[in-house]
N, C-alpha and C positions, 0 to 999 in steps of 0.2 A: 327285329334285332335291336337289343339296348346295349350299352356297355356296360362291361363288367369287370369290377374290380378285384383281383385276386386277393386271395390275403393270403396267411402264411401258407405253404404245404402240411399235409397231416406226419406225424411221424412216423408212421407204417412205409407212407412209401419215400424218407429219404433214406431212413434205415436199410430198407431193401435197394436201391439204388446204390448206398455203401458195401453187398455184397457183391461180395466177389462172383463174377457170371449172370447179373442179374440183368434179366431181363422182363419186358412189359408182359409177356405170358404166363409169366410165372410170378407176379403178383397177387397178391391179395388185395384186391380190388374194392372190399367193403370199405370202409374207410375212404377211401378217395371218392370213390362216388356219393357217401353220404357228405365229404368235405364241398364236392365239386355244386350238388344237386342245391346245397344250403346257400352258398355264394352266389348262385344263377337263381333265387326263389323260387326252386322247384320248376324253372320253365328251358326248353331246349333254347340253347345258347344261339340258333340263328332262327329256326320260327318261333319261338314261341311259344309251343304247346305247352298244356301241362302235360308233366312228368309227374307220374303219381306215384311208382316206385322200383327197384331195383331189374324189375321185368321191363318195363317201357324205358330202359337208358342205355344208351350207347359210349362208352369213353371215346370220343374222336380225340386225333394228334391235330391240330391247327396245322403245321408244317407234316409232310406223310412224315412217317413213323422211319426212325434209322437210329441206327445204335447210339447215336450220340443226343436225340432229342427223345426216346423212346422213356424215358422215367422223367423228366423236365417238365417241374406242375403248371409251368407257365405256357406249356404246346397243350397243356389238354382240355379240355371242356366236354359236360354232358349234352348230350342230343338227345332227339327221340330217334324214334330205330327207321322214320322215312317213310315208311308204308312198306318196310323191307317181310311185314309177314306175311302179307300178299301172297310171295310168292311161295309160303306153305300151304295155301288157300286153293288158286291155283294155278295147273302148267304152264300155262303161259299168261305174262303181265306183261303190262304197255312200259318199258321204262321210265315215261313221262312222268308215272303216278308218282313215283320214288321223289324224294325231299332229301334233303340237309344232307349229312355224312353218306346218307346210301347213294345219293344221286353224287355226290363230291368222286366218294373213293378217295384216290391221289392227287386227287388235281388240285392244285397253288391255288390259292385264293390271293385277291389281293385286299381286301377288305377285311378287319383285324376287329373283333368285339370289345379287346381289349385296347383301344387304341380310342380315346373319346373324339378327336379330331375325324375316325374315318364316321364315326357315328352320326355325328351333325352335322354330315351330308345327306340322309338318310331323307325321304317326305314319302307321305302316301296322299291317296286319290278316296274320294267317300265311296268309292268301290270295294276299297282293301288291298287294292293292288298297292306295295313296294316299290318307292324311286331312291334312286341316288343321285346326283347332283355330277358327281364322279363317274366317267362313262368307261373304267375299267370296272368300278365298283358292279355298275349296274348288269355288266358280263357275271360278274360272280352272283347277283341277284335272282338273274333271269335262268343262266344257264348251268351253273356250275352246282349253285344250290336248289335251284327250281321253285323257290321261293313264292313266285307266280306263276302258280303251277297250271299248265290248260283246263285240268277239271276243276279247277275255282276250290277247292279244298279250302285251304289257308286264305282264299281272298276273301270268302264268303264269313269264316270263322273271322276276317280280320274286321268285315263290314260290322257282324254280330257286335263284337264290343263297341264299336264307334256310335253305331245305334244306340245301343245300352245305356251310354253316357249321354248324347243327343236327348234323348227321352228323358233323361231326370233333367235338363236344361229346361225342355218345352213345360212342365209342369211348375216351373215358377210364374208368379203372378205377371202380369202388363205392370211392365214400369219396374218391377223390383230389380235389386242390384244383383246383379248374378255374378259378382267376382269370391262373396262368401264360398256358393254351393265351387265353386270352379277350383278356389285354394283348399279345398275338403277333399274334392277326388283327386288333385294335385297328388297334396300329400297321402292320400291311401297309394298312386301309385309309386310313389317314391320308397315306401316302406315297406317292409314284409307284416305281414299280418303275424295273428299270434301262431302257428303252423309253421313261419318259415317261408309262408308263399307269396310271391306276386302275383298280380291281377293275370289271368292269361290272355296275351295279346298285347301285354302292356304297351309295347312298342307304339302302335295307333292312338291308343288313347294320350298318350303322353304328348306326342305331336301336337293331336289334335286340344289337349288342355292348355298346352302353352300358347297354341298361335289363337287361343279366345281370349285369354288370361292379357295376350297382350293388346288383341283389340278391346278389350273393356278398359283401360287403362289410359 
């Protein structure tokens, strides 16, 4: 999970919110999802996955969904769907598997992506696994979103990138300064590429580039 900064609403949906009877079903959704998908760099707003296109996203309400928050650009964010097609796949599925919004449903969260303060509570483990520092946060980590999920899913995906970055570390020379290669992948994850996209998993590697960035230093 990274924070994320909203920027304007698109004008499809405050227009629609100015009709009369309008409600979240009866939206036209294109537009907000491509507004939503661009401001999150194409990744689900609490794992991290990539989101590749209008099939893989889910609009979640951050607060559930009620007539007075139901068009409010600041309750929504794109997810992935959770492993929610499983259960087309088949008859029966371990609820465990289920992630982000599927595993949520309605339940409050108290930990906000939009809020940078609940963010930099946030550390991880060279396993993959997700902490919070915040022991309400860490309920909405474990349980609410499933985050660290028992089949190691997203832990293992989380491990994947940390490696990734580890590896191009190990291949500098004995003795060289490694703060150049570190403020390089800094900044790739700081930025969307030319796509729109962030690194997927960004979350790990970011932690993990700043707390070397600040032992070299």
């Amino acid at each position: 999970m990274i924070y994320i900064k909203k920027n304007a609403e698109p004008q499809s949906l405050k227009a629609h919110r100015n009709t009369p009877g309008a409600d979240f079903d009866s939206l036209d959704k294109t537009e907000l999802r491509d507004f939503l998908l661009s401001e999150q760099g194409y990744l689900c707003a609490y794992c991290m996955k990539r989101i590749k296109d209008a099939k893989d996203t889910k609009i979640e309400h951050y607060e559930a969904r009620n007539a007075k928050n139901q068009l409010i650009y600041t309750n929504l964010l794109a997810v992935c769907t959770g492993n929610e097609k499983l259960q087309n796949q088949y008859r029966k599925i371990d609820p465990k598997k289920f992630t982000c919004d599927t595993m949520k449903k309605s339940q409050a969260l108290h930990i906000n992506p939009q809020n940078g303060s609940d963010i930099e509570t946030i550390y991880y483990d060279a396993q993959g696994k997700i902490y919070s520092s915040n022991k309400d946060y860490q309920e909405d980590l474990d349980k609410v979103l499933n985050l660290n999920d028992p089949y190691g899913y997203l832990i293992d995906n989380r491990q994947a990138a940390l490696k990734a970055v580890q590896n191009q570390l190990r291949k500098l020379k004995p003795g060289q300064d490694a703060k150049p290669l570190l403020r390089k992948i800094q900044q790739l994850c700081k930025n969307q590429n030319s796509a729109g996209e962030l690194p997927e998993f960004v979350g790990i590697i970011r932690w993990y580039i700043e707390r070397q960035i600040r032992k070299h230093n």
